[in-house]
C-alpha positions as CSV (number, residue, x, y, z in Angstrom):
1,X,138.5,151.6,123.6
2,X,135.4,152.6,121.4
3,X,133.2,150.0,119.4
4,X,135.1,150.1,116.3
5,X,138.4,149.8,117.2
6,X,137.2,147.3,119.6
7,X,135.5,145.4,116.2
8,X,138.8,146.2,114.2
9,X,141.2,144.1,117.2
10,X,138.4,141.5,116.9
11,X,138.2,140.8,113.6
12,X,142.3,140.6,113.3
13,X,142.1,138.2,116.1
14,X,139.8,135.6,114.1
15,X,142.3,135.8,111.1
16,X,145.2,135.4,113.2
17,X,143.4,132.3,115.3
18,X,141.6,131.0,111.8
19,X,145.2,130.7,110.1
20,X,146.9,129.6,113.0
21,X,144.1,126.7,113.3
22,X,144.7,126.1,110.1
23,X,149.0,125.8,109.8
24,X,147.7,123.3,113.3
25,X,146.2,121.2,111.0
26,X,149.2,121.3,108.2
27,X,147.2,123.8,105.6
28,X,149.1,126.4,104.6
29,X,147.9,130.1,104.5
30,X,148.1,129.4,100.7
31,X,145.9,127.0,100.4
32,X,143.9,128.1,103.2
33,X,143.4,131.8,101.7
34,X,142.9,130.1,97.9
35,X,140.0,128.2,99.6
36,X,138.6,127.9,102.9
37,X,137.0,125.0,102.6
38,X,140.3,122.7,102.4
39,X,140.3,123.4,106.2
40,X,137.2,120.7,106.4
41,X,138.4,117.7,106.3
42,X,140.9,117.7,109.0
43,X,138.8,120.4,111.2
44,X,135.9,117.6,110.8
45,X,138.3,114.6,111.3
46,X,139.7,116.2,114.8
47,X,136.0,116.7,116.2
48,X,135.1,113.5,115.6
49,X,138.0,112.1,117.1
50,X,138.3,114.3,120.1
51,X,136.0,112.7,123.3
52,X,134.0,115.6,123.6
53,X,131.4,113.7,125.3
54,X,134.3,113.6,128.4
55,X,134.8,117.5,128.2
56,X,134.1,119.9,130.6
57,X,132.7,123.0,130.5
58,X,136.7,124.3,131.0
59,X,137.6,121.8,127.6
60,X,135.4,123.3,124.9
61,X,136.5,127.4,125.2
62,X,139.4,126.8,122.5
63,X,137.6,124.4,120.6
64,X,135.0,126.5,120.6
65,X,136.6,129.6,120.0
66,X,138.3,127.8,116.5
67,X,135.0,126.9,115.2
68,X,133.5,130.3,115.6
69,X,136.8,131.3,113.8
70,X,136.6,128.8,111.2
71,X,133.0,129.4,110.3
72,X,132.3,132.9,110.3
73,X,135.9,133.4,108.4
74,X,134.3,130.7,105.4
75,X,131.3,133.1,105.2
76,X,134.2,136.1,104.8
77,X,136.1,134.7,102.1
78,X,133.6,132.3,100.3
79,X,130.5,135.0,100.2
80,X,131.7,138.9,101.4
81,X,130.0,138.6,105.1
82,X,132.0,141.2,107.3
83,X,132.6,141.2,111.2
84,X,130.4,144.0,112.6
85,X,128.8,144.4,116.1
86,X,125.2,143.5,117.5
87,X,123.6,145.5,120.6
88,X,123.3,143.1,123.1
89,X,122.9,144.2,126.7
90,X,123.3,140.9,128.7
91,X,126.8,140.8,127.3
92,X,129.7,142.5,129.1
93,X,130.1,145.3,126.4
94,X,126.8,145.7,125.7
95,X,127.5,144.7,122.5
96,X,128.6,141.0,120.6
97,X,129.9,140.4,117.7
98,X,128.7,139.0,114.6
99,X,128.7,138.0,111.2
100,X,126.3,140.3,107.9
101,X,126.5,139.5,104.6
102,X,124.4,140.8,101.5
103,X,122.1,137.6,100.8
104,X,121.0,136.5,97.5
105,X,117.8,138.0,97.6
106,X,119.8,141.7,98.3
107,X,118.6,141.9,102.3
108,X,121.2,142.2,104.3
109,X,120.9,139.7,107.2
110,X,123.3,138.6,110.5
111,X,124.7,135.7,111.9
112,X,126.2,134.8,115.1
113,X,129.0,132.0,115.1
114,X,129.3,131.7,118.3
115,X,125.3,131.1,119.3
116,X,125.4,128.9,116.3
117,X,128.5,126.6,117.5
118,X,127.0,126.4,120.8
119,X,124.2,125.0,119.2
120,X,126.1,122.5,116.9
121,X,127.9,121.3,120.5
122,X,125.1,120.6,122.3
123,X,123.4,118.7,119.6
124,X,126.8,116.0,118.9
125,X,127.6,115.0,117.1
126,X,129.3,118.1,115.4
127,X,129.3,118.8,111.8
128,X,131.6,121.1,110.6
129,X,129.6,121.0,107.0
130,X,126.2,121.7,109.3
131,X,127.5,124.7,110.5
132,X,128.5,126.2,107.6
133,X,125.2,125.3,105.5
134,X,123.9,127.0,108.7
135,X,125.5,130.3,108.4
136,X,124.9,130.1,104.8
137,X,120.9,129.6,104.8
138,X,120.8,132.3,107.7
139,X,122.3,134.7,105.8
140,X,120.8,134.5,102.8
141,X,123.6,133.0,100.4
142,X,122.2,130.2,99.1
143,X,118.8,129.1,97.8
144,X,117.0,126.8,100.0
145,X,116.3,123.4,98.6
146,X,112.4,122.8,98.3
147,X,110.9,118.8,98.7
148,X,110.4,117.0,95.5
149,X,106.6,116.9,94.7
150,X,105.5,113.4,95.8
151,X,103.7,111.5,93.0
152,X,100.1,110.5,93.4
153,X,100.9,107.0,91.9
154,X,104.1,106.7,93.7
155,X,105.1,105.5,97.2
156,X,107.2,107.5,99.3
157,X,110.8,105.6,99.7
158,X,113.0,106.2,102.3
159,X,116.0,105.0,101.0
């Protein structure tokens, strides 16, 4: 199998397992493909319900695998990023995959969900919302949010 037609099977793969994950949680492919974000609430409520703190290593590959799903298929539908491939050569292939999308600034930039849910899990607890604001700001989609100017004759309040 070459590169691309090893991309085209991946990419397939995360549709089929994002809209499985999503009938799992009682979304339908309707809802799911008129907006990705309805998947949220439920994805967020089973993470914070599941004892990850009790997993092993065996216990997180499909949750895991979901959440790299989930995430880099938001970034798909919500903003245009495509599935493409990365040269890697500490990984099997040689290659891993990964998310590009056109940011607002017109560079194209790449992100990797998996690298980026490993990070989310071994920083718990997870947030499903963190992720995506993640993948987002990495790629360049939205603006990043600058600090309020503090006033000189006002204190700081942390509220």
């Amino acid at each position: 199998m070459n590169v691309e037609s090893d991309l085209h099977t991946w990419t397939a793969g995360e549709r089929r397992n994002v809209l499985g994950l999503a009938d799992v949680f009682g979304v339908s492919p309707e809802a799911y493909l008129a907006e990705s974000a309805h998947l949220v609430p439920t994805l967020q409520d089973y993470v914070s319900r599941a004892p990850v703190k009790e997993f092993e290593q065996s216990d997180w590959i499909t949750p895991h695998a979901d959440l790299m799903s989930y995430v880099a298929d938001y970034v798909i539908r919500k903003h245009g990023a495509w599935w493409t491939v990365a040269d890697d050569p500490t990984a099997p292939r040689g290659y891993r995959y990964v998310v590009k999308a056109v940011g607002r600034d017109g560079w194209t930039r790449q992100f990797d969900p998996l690298r980026a849910v490993a990070r989310e899990v071994e920083d718990l607890p997870i947030e499903i919302t963190r992720i995506l604001a993640d993948a987002e700001l990495t790629l360049g989609l939205v603006a990043r949010v600058r600090p309020a100017p503090q006033s000189p004759n006002r204190p700081t309040t942390t509220r």
